[in-house]
SEVOFI-665551 format. One line per field, with one value per atom (N, C-alpha, C): chain; residue number from 1; residue in one letter; y negated, z, x; atom name. Coordinates in nm, 2 decimals. Layout:
BEGIN
unit <- c(A  ...)
pos <- c(NUM  ...)
code <- c(a  ...)
c2 <- c(Y  ...)
c3 <- c(Z  ...)
c1 <- c(X  ...)
site <- c(CA  ...)
//
This chain:
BEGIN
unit <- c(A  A  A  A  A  A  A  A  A  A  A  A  A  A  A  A  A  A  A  A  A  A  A  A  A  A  A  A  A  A  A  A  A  A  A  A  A  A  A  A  A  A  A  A  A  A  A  A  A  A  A  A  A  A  A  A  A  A  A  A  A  A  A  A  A  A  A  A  A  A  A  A  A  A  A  A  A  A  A  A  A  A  A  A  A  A  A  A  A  A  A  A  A  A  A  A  A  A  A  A  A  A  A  A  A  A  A  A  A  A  A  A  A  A  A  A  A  A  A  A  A  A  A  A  A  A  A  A  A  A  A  A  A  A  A  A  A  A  A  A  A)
pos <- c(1  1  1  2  2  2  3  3  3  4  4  4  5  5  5  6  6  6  7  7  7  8  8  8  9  9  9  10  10  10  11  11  11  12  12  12  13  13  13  14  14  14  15  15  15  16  16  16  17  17  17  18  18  18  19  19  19  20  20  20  21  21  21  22  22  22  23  23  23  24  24  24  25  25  25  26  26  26  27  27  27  28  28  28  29  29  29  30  30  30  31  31  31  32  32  32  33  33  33  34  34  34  35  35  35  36  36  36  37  37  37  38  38  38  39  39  39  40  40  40  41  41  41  42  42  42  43  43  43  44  44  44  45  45  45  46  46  46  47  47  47)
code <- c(x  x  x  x  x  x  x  x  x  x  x  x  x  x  x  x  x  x  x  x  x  x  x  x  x  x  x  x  x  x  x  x  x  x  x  x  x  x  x  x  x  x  x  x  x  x  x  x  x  x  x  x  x  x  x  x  x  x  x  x  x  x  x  x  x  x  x  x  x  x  x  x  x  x  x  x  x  x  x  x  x  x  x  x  x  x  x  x  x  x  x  x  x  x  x  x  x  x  x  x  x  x  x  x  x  x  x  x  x  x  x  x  x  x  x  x  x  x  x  x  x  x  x  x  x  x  x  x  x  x  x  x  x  x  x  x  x  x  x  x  x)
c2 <- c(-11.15  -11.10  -11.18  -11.30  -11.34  -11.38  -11.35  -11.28  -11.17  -11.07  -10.98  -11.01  -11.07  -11.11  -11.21  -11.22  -11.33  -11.26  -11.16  -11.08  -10.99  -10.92  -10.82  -10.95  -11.06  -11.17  -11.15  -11.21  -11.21  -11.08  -10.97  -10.84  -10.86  -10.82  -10.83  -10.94  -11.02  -11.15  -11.06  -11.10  -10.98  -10.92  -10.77  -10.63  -10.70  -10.84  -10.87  -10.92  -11.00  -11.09  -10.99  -10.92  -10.87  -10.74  -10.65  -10.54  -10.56  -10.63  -10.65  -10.58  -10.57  -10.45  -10.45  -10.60  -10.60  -10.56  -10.59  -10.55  -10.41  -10.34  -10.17  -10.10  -10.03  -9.98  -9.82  -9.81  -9.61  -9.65  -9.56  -9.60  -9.44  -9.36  -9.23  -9.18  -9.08  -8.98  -9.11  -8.99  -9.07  -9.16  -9.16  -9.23  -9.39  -9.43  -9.64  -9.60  -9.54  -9.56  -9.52  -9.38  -9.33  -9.45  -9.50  -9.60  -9.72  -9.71  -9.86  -9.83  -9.74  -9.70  -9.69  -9.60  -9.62  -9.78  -9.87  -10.02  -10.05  -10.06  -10.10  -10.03  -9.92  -9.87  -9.92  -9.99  -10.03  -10.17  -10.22  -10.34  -10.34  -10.23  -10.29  -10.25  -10.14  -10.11  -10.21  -10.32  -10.45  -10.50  -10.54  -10.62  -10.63)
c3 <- c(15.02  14.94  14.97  14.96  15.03  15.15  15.28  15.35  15.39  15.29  15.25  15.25  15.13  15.08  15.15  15.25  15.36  15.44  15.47  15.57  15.54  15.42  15.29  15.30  15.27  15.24  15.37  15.48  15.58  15.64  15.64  15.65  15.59  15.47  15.37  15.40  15.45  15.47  15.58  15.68  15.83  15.79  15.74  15.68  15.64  15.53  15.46  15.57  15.66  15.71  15.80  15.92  15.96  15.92  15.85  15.79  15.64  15.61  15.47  15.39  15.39  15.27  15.12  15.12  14.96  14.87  15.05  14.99  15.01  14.98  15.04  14.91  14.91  14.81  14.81  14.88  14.89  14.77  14.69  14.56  14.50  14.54  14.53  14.57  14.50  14.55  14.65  14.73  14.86  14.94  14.95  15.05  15.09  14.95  15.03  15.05  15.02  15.09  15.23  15.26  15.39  15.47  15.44  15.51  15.53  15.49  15.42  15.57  15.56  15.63  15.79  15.86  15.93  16.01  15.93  15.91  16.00  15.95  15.96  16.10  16.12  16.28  16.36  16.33  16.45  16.44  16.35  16.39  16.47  16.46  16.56  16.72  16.69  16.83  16.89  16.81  16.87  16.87  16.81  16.88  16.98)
c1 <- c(12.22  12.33  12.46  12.48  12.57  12.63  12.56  12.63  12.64  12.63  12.76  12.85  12.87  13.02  13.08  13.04  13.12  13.18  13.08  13.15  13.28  13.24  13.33  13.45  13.44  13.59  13.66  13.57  13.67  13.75  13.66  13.74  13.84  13.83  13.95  14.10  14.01  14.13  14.19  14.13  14.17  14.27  14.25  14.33  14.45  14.45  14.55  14.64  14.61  14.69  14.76  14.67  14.74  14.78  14.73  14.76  14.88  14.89  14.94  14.89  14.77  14.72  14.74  14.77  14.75  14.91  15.03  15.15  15.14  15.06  15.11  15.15  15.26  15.32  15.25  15.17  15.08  14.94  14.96  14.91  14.83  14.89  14.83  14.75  14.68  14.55  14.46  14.40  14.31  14.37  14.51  14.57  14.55  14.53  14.51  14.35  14.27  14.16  14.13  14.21  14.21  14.28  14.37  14.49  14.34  14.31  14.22  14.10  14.03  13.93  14.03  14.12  14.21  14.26  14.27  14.29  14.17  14.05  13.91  13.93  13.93  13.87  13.98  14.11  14.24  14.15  14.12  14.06  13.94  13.82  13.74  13.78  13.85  13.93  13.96  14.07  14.15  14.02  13.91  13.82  13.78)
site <- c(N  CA  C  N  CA  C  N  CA  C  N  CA  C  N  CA  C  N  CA  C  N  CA  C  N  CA  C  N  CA  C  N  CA  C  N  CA  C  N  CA  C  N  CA  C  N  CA  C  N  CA  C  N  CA  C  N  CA  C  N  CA  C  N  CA  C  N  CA  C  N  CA  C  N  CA  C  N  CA  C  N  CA  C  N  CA  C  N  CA  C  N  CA  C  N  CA  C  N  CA  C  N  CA  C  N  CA  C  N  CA  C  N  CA  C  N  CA  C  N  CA  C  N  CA  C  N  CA  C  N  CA  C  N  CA  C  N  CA  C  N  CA  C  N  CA  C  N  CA  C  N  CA  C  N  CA  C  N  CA  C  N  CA  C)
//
C-alpha cells in the first residue's frame, strides 16, 4: 500500500511542477479532471 502512494506523490509532484496543476484556475464541470487525465498522457508521451 505504500508504494502506492509513492508513486500517486510523485505523479502529482510531476503534474505540479511542470504542469502547474495546483495553480489551475478550470474549476468546472469535468474539466480539471479531463485536463488532469490529458496531463498524465503528455507526460508519459514526454517519457
Amino acid at each position: 500500500m505504500r508504494g502506492h502512494w509513492c508513486i500517486e506523490n510523485r505523479l502529482h509532484w510531476v503534474k505540479d511542477v511542470v504542469f502547474k496543476e495546483d495553480d489551475s484556475k478550470i474549476r468546472l464541470g469535468h474539466a480539471p479532471a479531463n485536463l488532469s487525465v490529458l496531463r498524465a498522457i503528455a507526460l508519459n508521451i514526454l517519457r
